[in-house]
KEPA-152878 format. One record per residue: x, y, z of N, C-alpha, C in turn; residue in one letter. Coordinates in steps of 0.05 Angstrom, whole numbers, padded with zeros to 5 digits, always signed. Layout:
BEGIN
XYZXYZXYZA ...
# end
This chain:
BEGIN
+00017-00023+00000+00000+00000+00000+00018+00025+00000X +00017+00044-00017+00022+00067-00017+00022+00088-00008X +00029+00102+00013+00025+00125+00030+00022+00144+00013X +00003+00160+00024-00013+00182+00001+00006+00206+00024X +00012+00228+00007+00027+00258+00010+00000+00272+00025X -00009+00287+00050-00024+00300+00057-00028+00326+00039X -00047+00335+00035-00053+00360+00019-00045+00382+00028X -00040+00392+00056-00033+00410+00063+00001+00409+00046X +00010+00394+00061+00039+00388+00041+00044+00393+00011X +00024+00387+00009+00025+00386-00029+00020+00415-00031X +00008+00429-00021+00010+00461-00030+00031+00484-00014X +00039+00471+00007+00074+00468+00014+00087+00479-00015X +00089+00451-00027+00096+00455-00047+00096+00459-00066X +00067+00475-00071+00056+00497-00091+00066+00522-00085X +00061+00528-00056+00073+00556-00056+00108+00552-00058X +00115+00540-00054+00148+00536-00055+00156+00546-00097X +00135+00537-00116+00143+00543-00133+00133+00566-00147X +00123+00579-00129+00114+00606-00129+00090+00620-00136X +00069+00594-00121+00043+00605-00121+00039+00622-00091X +00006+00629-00084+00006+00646-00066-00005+00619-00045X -00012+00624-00029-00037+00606-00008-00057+00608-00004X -00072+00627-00020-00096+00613-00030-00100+00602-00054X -00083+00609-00069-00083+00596-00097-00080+00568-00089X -00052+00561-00076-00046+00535-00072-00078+00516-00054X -00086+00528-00036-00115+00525-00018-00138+00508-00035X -00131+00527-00051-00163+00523-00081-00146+00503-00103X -00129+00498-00106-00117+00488-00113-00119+00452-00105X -00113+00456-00082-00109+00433-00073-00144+00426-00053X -00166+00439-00055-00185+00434-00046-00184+00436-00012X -00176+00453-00002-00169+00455+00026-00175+00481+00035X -00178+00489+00061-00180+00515+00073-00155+00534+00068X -00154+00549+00072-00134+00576+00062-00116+00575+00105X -00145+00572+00113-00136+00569+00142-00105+00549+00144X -00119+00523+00135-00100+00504+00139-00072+00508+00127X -00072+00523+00104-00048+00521+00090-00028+00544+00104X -00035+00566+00123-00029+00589+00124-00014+00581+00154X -00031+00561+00167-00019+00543+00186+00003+00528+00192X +00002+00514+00166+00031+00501+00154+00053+00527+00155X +00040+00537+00140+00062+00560+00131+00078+00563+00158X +00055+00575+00186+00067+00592+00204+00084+00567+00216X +00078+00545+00221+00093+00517+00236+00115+00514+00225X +00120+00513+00202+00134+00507+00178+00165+00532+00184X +00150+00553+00177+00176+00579+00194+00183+00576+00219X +00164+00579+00230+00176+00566+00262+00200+00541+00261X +00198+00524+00260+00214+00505+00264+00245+00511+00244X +00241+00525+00222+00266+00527+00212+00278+00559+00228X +00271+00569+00247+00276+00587+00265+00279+00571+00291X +00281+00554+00292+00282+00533+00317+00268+00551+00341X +00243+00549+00336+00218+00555+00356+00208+00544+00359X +00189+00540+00373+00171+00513+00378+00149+00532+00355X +00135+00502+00344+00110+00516+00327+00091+00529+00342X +00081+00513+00368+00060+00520+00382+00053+00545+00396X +00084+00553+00415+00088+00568+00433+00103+00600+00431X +00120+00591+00406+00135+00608+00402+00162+00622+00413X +00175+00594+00440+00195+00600+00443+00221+00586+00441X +00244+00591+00444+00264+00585+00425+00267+00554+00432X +00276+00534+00415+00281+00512+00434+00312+00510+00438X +00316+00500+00455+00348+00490+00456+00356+00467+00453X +00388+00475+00441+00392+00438+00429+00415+00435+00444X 
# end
């Protein structure tokens, strides 16, 4: 069985090739909410923040 790519992901990587997030949203049949979510989790963690909380983590 094949593991299917979540949709949020998949417009990840719509906006990565330089759509907007709602385009990618409507695109991929999803809330604009959800994708905008990703987005903010997504920055967070390559800022090593926690997604949730917003403070720094330590390694």
């Amino acid at each position: 069985m094949k593991r299917q790519i979540p949709k949020t992901h998949q417009a990840l990587d719509w906006i990565g090739k330089g759509m907007s997030a709602a385009q990618a949203a409507r695109k991929m049949e999803i809330s604009e909410s959800s994708v905008y979510a990703a987005l903010r989790k997504t920055k967070a963690k390559d800022k090593g923040c926690c997604p949730t909380c917003g403070h720094k983590i330590r390694n």
